[in-house]
KEDREN-326084 format. One line per field, with one value per residue: chain; x, y, z of N, C-alpha, C in turn. Coordinates in Angstrom, 2 decimals. Layout:
// KEDREN-326084
chaine c(A, ...)
npx c(X, ...)
npy c(Y, ...)
npz c(Z, ...)
capx c(X, ...)
capy c(Y, ...)
capz c(Z, ...)
cpx c(X, ...)
cpy c(Y, ...)
cpz c(Z, ...)
***
This chain:
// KEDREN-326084
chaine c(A, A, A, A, A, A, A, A, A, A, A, A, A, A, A, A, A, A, A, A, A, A, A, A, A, A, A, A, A, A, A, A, A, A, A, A, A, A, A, A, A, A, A, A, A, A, A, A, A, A, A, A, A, A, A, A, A, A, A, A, A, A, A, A, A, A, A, A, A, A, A, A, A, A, A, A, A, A, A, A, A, A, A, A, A, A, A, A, A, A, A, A, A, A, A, A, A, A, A, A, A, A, A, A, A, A, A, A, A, A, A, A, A, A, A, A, A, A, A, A, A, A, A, A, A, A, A, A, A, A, A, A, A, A, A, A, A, A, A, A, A, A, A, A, A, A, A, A, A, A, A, A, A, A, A, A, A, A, A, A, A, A, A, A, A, A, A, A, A, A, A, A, A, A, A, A, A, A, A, A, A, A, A, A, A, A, A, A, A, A, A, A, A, A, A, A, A, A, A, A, A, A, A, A, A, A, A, A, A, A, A, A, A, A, A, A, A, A, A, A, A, A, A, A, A, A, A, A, A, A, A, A, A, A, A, A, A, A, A, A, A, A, A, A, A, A, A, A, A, A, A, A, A, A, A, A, A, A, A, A, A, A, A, A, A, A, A, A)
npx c(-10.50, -11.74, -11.69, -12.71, -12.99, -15.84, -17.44, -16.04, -15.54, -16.74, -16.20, -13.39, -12.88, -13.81, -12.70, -12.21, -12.84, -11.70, -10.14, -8.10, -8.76, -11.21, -12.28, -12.14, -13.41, -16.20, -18.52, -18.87, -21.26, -21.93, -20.06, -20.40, -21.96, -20.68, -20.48, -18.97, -17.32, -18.69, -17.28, -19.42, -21.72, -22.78, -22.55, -22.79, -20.22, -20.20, -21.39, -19.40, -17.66, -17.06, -17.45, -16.11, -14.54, -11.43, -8.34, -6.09, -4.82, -5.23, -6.10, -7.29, -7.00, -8.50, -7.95, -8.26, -7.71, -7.03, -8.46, -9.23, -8.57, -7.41, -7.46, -6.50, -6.14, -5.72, -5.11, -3.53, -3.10, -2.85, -2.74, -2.71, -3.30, -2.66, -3.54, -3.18, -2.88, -3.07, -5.06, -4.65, -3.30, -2.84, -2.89, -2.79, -2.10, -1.15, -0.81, 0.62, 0.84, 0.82, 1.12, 1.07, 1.48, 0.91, 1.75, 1.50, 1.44, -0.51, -0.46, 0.55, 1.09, 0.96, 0.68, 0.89, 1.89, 2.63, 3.57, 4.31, 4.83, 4.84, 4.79, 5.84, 5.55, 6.18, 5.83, 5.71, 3.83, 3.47, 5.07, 4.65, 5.16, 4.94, 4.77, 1.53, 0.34, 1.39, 1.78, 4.68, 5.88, 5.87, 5.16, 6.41, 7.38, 8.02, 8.01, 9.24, 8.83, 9.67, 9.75, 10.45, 10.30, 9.95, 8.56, 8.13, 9.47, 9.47, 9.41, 9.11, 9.69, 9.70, 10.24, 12.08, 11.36, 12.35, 12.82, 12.71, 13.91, 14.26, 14.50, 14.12, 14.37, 12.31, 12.00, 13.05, 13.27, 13.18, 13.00, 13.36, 13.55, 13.40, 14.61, 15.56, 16.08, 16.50, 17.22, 18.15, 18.11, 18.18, 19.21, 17.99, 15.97, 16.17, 17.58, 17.50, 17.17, 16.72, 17.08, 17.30, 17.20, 17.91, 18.93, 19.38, 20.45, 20.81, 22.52, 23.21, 23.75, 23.72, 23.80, 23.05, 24.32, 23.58, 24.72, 24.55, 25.70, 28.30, 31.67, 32.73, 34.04, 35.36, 34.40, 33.54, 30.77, 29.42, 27.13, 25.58, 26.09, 24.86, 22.13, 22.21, 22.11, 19.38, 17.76, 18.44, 17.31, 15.00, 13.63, 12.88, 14.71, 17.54, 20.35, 23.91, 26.55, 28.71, 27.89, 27.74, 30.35, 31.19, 32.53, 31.67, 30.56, 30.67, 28.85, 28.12, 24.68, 21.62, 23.23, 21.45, 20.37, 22.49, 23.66, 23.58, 22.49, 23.09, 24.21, 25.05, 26.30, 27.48, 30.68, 31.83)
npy c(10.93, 8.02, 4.68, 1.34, -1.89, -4.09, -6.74, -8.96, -9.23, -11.64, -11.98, -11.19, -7.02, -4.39, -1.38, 1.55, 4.18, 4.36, 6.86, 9.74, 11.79, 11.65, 10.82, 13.01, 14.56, 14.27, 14.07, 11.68, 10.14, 10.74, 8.83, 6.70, 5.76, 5.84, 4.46, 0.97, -1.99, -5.49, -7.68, -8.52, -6.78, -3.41, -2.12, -0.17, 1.60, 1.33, -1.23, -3.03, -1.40, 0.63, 3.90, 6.79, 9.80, 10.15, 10.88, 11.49, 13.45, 12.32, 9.47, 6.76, 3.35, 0.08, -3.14, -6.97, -6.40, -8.20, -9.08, -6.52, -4.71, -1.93, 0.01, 3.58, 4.06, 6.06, 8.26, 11.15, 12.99, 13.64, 11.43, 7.82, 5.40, 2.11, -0.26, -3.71, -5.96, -5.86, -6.12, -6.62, -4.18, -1.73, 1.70, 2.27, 3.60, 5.95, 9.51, 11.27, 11.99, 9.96, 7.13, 4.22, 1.68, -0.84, -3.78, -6.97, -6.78, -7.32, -8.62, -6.94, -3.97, -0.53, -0.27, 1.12, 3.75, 6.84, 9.12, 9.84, 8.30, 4.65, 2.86, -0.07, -2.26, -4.73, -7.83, -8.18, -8.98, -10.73, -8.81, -6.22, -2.62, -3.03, -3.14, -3.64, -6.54, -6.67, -4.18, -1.44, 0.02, 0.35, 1.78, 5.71, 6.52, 7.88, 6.12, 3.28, 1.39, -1.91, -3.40, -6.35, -9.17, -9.71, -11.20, -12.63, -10.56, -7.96, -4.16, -4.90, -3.31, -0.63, 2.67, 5.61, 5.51, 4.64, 2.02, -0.02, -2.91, -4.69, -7.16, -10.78, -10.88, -12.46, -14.01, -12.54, -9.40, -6.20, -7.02, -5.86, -2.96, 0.09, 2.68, 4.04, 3.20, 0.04, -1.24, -4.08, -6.09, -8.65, -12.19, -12.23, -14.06, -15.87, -14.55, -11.98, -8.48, -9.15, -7.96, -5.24, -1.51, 1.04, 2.15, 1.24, -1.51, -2.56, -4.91, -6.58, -8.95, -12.58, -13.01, -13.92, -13.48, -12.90, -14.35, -12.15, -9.98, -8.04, -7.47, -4.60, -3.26, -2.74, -0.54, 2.24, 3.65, 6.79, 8.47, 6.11, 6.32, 8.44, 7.40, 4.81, 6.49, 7.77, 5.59, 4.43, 6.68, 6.86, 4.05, 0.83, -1.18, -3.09, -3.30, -4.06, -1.98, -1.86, -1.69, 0.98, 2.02, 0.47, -1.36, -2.35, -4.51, -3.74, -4.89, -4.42, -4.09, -5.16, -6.70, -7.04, -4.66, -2.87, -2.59, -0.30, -0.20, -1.17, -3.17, -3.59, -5.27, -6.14, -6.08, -8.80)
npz c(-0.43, 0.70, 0.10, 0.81, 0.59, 0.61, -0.79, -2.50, -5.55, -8.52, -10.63, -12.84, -11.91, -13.73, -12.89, -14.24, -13.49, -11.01, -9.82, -9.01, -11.15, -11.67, -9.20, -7.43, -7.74, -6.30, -4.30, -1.28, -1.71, -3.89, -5.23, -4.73, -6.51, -9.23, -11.95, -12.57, -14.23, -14.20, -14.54, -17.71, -16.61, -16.16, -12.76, -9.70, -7.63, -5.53, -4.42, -4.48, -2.55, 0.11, 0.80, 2.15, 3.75, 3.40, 5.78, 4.77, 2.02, -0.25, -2.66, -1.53, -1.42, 0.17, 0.24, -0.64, -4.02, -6.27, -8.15, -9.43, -11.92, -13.83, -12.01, -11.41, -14.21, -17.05, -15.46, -14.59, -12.56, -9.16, -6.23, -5.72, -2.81, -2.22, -0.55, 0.06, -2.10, -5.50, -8.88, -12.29, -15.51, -13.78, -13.18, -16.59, -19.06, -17.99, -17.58, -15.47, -12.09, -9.42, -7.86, -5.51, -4.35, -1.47, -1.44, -3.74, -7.01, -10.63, -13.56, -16.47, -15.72, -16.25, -18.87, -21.85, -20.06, -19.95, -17.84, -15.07, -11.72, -10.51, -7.54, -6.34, -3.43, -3.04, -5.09, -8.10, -11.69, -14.73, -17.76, -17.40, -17.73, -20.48, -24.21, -25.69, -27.64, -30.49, -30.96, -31.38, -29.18, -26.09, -22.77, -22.82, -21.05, -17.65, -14.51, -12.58, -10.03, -8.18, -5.48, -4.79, -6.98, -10.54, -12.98, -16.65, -19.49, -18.58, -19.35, -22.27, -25.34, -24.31, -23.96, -23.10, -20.31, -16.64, -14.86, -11.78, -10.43, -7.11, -6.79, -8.13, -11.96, -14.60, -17.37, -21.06, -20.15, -21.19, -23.49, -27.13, -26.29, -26.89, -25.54, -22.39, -18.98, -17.21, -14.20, -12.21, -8.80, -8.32, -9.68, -13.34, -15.92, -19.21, -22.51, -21.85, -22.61, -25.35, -28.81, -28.34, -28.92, -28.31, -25.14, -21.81, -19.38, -16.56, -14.50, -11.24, -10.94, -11.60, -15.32, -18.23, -20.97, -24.38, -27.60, -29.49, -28.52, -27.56, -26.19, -24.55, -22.28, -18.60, -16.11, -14.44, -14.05, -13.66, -13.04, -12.20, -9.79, -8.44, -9.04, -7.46, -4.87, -5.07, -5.03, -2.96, -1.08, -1.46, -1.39, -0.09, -0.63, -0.14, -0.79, -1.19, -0.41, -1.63, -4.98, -5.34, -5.10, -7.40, -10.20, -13.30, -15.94, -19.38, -22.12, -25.55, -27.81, -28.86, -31.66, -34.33, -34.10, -34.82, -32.55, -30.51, -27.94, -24.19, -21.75, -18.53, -15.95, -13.18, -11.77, -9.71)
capx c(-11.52, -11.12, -12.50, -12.63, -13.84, -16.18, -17.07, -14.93, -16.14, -16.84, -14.96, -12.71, -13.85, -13.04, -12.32, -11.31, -13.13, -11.04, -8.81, -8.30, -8.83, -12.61, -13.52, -11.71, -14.70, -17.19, -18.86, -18.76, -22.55, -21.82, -19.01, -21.21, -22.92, -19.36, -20.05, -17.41, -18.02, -18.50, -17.39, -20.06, -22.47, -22.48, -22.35, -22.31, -19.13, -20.74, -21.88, -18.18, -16.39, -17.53, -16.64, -15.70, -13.51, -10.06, -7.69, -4.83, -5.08, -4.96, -7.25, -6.98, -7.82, -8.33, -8.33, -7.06, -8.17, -6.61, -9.45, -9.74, -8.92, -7.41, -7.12, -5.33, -5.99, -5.37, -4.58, -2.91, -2.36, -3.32, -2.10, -3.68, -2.25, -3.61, -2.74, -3.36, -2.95, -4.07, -4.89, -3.80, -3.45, -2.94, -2.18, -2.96, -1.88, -1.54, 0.43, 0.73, 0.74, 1.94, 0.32, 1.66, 1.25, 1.88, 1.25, 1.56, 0.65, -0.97, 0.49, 0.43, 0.84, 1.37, 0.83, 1.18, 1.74, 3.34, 4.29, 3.62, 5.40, 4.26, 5.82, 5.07, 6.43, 5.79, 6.12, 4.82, 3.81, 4.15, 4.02, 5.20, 5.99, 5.37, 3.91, 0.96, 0.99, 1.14, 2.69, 6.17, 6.25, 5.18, 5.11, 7.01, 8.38, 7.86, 9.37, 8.36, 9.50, 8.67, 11.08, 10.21, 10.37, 8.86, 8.51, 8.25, 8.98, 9.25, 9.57, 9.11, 9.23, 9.92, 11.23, 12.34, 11.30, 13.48, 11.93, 13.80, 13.96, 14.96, 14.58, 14.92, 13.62, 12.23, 12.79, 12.83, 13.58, 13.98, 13.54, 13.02, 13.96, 13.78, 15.21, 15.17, 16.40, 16.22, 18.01, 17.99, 19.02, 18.42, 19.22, 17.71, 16.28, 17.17, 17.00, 18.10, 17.72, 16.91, 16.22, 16.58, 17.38, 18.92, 18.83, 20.29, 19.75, 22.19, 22.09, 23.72, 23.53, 24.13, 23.02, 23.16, 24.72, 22.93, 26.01, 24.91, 25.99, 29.76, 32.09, 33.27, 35.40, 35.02, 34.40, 32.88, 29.98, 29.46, 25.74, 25.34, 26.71, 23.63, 21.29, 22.19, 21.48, 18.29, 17.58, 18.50, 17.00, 13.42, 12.78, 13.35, 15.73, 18.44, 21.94, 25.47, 27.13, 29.77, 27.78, 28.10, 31.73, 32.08, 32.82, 30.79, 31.12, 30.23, 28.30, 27.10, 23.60, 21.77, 24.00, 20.68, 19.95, 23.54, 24.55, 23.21, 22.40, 24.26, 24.26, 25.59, 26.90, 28.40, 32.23, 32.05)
capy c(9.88, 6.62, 3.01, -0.18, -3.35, -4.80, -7.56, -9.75, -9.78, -13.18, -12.03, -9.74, -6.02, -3.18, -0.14, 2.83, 5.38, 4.56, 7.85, 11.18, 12.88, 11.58, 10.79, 13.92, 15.87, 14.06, 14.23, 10.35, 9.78, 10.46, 8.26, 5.28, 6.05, 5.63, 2.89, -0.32, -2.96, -6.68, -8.95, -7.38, -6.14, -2.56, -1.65, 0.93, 1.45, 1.08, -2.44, -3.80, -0.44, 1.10, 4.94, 7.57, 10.49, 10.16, 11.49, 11.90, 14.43, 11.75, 8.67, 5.62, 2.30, -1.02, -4.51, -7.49, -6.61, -8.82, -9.68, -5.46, -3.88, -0.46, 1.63, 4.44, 4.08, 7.76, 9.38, 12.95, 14.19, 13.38, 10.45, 7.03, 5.05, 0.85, -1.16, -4.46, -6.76, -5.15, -6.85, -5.79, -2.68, -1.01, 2.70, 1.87, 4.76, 6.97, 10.39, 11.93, 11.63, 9.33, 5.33, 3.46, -0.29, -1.72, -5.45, -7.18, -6.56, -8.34, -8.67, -5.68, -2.75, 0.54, -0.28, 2.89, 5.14, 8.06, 9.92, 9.97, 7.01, 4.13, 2.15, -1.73, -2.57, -6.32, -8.63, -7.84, -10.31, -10.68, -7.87, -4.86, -1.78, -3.91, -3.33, -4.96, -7.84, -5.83, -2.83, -1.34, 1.00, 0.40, 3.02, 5.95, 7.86, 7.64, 5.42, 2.35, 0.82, -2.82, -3.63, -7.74, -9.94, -9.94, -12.42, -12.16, -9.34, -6.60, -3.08, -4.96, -2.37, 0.63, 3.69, 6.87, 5.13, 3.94, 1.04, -0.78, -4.03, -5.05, -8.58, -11.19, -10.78, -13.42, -14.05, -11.36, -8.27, -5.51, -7.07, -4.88, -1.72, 1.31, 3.74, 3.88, 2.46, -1.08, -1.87, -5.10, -6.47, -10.06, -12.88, -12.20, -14.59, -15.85, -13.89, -10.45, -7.30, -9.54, -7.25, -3.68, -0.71, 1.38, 2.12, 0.44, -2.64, -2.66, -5.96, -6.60, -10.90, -13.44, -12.57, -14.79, -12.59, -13.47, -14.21, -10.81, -8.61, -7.80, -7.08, -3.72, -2.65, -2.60, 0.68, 2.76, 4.92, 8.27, 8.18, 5.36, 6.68, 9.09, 6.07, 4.01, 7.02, 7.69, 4.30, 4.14, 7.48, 6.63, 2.74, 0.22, -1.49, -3.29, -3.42, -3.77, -1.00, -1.88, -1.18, 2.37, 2.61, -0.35, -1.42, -2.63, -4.80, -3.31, -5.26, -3.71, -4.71, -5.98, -6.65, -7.39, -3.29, -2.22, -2.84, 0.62, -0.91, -1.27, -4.04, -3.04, -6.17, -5.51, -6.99, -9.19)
capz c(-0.45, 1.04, -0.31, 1.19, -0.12, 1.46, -1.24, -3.69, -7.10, -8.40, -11.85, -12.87, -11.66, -14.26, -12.13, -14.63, -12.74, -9.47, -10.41, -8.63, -12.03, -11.51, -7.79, -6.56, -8.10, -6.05, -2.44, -0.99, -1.81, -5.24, -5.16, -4.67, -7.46, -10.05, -12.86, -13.09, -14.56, -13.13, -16.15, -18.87, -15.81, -15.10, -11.54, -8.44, -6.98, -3.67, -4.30, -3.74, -1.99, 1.37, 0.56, 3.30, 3.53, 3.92, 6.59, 3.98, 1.08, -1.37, -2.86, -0.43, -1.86, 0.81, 0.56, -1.79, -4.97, -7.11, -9.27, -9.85, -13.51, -14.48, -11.29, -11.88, -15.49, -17.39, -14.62, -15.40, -11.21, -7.88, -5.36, -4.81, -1.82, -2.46, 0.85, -0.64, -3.64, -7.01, -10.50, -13.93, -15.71, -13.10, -14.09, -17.84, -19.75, -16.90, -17.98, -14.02, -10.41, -8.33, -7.65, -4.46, -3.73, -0.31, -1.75, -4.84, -8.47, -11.11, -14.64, -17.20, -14.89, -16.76, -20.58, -22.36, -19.28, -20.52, -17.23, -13.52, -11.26, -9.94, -6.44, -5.66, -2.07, -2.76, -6.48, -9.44, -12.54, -16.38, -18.80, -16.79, -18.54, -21.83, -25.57, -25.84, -28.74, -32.01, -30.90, -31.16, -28.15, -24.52, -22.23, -23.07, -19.78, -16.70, -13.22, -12.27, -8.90, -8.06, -4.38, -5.12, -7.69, -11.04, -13.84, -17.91, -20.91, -18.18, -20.16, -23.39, -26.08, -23.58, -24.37, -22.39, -18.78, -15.77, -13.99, -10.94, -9.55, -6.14, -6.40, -9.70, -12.90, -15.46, -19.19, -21.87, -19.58, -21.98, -25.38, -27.94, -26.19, -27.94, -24.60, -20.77, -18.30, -16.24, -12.85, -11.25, -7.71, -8.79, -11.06, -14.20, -16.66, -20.52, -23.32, -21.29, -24.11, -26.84, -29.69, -27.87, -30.05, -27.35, -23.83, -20.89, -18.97, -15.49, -13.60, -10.12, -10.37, -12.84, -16.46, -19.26, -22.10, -25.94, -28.07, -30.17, -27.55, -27.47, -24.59, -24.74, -21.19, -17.43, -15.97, -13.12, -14.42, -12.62, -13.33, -10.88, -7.98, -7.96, -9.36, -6.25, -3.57, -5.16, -4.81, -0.80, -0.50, -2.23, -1.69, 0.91, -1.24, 0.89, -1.63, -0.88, -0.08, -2.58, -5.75, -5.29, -6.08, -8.02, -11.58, -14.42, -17.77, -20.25, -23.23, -26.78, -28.35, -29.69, -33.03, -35.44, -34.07, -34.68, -31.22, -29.68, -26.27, -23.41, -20.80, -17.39, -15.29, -11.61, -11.68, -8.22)
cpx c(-10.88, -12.47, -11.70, -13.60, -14.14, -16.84, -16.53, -15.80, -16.13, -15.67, -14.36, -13.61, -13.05, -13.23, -11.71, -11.87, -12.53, -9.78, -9.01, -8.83, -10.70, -13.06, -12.87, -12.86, -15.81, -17.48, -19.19, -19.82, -22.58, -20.62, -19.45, -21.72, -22.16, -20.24, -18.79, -18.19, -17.93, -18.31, -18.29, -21.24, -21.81, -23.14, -22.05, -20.87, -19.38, -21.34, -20.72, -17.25, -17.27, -16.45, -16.97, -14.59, -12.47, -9.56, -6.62, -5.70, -4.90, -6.45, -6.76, -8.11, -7.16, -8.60, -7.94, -7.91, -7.17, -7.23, -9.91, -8.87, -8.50, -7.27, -6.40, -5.37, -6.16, -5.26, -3.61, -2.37, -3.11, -2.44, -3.15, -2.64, -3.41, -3.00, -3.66, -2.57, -3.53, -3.63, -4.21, -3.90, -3.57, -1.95, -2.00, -3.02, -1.94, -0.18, 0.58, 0.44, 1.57, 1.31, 1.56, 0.98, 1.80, 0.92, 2.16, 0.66, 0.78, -0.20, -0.26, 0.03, 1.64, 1.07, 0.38, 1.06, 3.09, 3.98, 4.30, 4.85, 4.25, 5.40, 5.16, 6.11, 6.78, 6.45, 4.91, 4.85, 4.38, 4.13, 4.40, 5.47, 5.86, 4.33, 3.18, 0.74, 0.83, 1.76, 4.08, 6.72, 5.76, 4.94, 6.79, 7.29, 7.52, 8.83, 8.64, 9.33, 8.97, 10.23, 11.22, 10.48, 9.29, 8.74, 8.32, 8.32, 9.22, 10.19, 9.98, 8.68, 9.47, 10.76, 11.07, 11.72, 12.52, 12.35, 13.27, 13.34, 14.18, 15.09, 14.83, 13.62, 13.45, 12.77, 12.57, 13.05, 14.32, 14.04, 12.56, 13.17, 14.40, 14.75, 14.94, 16.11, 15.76, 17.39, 17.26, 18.75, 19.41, 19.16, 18.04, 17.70, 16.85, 16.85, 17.01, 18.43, 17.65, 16.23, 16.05, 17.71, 18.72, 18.61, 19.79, 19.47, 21.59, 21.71, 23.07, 24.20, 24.29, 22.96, 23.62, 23.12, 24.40, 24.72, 25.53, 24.84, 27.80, 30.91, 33.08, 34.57, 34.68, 35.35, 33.17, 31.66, 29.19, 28.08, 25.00, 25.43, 25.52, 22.03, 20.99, 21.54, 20.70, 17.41, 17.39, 17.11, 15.31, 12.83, 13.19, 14.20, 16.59, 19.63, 23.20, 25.92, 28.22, 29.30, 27.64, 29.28, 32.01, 32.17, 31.82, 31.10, 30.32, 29.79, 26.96, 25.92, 22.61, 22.57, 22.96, 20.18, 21.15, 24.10, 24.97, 22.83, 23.47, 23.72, 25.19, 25.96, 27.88, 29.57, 32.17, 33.29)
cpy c(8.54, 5.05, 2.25, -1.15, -4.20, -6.09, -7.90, -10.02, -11.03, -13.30, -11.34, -8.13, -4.63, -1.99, 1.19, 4.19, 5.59, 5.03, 8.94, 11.95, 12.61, 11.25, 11.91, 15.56, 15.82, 13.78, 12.41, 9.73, 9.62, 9.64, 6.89, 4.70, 5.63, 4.35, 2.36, -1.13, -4.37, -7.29, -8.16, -7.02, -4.51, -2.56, -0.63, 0.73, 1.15, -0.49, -2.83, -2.62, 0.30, 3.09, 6.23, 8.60, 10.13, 11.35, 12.37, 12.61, 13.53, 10.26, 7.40, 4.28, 0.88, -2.17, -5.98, -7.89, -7.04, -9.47, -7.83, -5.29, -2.92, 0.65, 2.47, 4.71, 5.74, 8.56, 10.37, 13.60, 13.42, 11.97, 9.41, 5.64, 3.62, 0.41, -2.39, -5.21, -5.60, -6.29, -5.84, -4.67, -1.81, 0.62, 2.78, 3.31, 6.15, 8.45, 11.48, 11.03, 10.06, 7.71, 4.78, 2.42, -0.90, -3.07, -5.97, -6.93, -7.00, -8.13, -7.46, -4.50, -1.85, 0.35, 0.75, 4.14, 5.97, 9.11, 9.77, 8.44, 6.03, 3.33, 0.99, -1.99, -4.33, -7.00, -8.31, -9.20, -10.19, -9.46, -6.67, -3.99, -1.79, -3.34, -4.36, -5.41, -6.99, -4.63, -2.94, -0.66, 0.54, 1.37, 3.55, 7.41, 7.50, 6.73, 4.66, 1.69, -0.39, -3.43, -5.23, -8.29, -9.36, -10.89, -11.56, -11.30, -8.20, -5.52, -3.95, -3.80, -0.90, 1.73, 5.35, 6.86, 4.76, 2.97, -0.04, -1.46, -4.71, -5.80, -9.33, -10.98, -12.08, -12.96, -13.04, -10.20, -7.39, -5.77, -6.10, -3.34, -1.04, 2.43, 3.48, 3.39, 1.41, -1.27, -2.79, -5.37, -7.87, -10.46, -12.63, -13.72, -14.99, -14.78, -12.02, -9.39, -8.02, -8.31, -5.71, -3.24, 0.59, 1.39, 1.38, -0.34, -3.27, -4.18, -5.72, -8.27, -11.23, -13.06, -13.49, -14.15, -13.43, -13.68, -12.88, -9.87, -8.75, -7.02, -5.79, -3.08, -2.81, -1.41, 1.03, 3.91, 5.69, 8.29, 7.34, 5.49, 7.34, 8.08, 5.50, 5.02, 7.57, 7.44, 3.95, 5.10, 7.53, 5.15, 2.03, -1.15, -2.08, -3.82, -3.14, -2.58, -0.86, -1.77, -0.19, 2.60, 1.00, -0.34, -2.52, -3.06, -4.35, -3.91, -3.98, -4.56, -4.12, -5.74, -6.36, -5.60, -2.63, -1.63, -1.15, 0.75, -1.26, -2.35, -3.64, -4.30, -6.13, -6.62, -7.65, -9.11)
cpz c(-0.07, 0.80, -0.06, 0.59, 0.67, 1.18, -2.32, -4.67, -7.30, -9.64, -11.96, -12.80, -12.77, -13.81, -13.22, -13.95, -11.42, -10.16, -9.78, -9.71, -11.76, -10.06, -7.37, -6.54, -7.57, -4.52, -2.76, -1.80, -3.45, -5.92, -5.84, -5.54, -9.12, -10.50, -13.04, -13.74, -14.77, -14.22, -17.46, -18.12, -15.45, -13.61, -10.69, -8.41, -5.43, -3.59, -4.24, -2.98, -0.83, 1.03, 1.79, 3.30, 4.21, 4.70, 5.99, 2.58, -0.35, -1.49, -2.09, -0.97, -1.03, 0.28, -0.54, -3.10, -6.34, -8.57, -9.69, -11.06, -13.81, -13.59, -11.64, -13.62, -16.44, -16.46, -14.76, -14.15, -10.01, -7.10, -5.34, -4.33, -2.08, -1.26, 0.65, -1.95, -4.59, -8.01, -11.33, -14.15, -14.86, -13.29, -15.53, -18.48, -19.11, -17.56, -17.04, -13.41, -10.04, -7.52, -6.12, -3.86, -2.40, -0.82, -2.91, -5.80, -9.18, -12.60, -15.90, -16.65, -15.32, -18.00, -20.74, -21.57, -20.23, -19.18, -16.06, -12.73, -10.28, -9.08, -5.94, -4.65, -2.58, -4.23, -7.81, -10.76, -14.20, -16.95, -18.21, -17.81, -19.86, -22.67, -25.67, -27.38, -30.11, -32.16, -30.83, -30.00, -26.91, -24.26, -23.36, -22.07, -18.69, -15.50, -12.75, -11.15, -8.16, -6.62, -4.55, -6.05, -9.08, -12.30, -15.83, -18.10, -19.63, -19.11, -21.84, -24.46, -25.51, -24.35, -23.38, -20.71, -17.53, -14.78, -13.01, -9.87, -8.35, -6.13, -8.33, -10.65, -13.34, -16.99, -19.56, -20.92, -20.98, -23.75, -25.95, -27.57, -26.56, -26.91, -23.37, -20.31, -17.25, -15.35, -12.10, -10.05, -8.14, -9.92, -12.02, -15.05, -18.08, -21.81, -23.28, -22.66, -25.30, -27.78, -29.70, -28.69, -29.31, -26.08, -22.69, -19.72, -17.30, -14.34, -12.33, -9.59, -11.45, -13.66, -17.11, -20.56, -23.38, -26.38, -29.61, -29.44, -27.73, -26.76, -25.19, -23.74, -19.92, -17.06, -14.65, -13.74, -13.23, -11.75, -12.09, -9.85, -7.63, -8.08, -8.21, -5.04, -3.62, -4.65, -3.25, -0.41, -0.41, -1.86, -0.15, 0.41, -0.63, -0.43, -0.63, -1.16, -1.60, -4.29, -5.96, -6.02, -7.12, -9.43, -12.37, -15.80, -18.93, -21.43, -24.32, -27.74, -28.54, -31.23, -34.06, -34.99, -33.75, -33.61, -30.34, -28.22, -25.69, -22.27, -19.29, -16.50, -14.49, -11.97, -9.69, -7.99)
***
C-alpha cells in the first residue's frame, strides 16, 4: 500500500492505524475509510492521504508529515518505508518489523518499543528511546539508528536496546540506564550516563565525564571490531577508518548505582 499526503493538517494528526499489522488487511478503498484523529476530530484517512497500491511489498508513506502522531505505533511485522519528515511517537511501542525514515524525526520516537528496528537517514529530536515522565523503563530491546544529529535524554531509562548515532548528541544521553547499548559519532552533551544502572555508552568525540564515574584502563574491545562493520555494512555512516582497531578509556558508573556502567571513549 502506498500513501501520499495530499493535505497538511492544521494540528497535530494522530495516525495509529498507519501500520502494516492493520492496512495490510485492506483493499485501497477501504483504506480511505481508516479512522485518525485531527486534534479531538475523528477523520477518514483519505481526507489528508491519497491511497494507491504500492510497487514495493511493503507500506509506503509520502510527504512531510511532521505534524503526524504514532505511525508505526504497535507494530508486531511488516515494513513501512516514510520518504519525508515524521512527527512524534513514531513506532510507539512497536514489538516487530522494520520502520525506515529518509528525513527527519520528531521527538519521542519509539517509547516503549519492545522489538523490531527503526532507521532515520536524517536528525532526530528530544526524547528518543526514552521513559516517559514517571516511568523507570523505556523501551526494552530493539535497534534504533538515527545517521544525524539528535538532541536531549536519548535512551533515557533504556534497557536491553542498541541505538546509534552518527552525528552529536545533546544532554542526558543515557541517564538512568538500566542495559543496552549507545554509540555516538559526535560530541555529546553534559550530564553523559547520569544515573545508569548498567549498560554501555561508547563515544567517538569529546565527552564530559561526571566526577562519579571512575577511570578504569585503556583497551581495545573485540566486540567493536564487529560493531563498527555492522555499522559500514548497514548505514551510510561515514567514520574513520581508525576506530576499528583502536583503543578505548574505559570509565566505571555511575557510583550512586555501584558503578556497573561502562563509558567507552575513543583514545585520539
Amino acid at each position: 500500500m502506498k500513501l501520499k499526503l495530499h493535505t497538511q493538517p492544521e494540528v497535530p494528526l494522530e495516525a495509529e492505524s498507519i501500520t502494516p499489522d492493520v492496512l495490510n488487511k485492506l483493499k485501497p478503498k477501504e483504506v480511505e475509510k481508516v479512522k485518525l484523529f485531527h486534534g479531538n476530530r475523528e477523520v477518514n484517512l483519505g481526507d489528508f492521504f491519497n491511497v494507491s497500491k504500492s510497487k514495493l511489498d511493503l507500506l509506503e508513506v509520502e510527504g512531510d508529515m511532521f505534524k503526524i502522531k504514532y505511525i508505526g505505533a504497535n507494530m508486531s511485522s511488516g515494513e513501512i518505508l516514510i520518504n519525508g519528515n515524521i512527527g512524534p511517537h513514531l513506532g510507539s511501542a512497536m514489538t516487530g518489523g522494520f520502520i525506515k525514515v529518509n528525513g527527519d524525526a520528531g521527538d519521542w520516537i519509539a517509547p516503549e518499543m519492545s522489538g523490531g528496528r527503526i532507521h532515520i537517514t536524517g536528525n532526530g529530536g528530544h526524547c528518543i528511546a526514552s521513559a516517559y515522565r514517571g516511568a523507570s523503563t523505556g523501551v526494552s530491546g530493539g535497534e534504533i539508528i538515527i545517521e544525524g544529529n539528535v538532541k536531549n535524554e536519548l535512551g533515557h531509562g533504556m534497557s536491553n536496546a542498541t541505538i546509534i548515532v552518527g552525528g552529536m548528541c545533546g544532554d542526558f544521553t543515557g541517564v538512568n540506564l538500566n542495559s543496552g547499548t549507545i554509540l555516538t559519532f559526535g560530541e555529546m552533551g553534559i550530564r553523559t550516563g547520569a544515573g545508569m544502572k548498567r549498560g554501555t555508552i561508547i563515544c567517538m568525540d569529546n565527552l564530559e565525564i561526571l566526577p562519579t564515574f571512575s577511570y578504569d584502563c585503556l583497551y581495545s574491545p573485540i566486540y567493536l571490531k564487529l560493531f563498527f562493520r555492522y555499522i559500514r555494512d548497514k548505514t551510510k555512516i561515514k567514520f574513520d577508518e581508525k576506530f576499528i582497531d583502536g583503543k578505548f578509556h574505559r570509565w566505571s558508573g555511575d557510583a550512586i548505582e555501584m558503578n556497573r556502567g561502562e563509558l567507552l571513549v575513543f583514545s585520539a
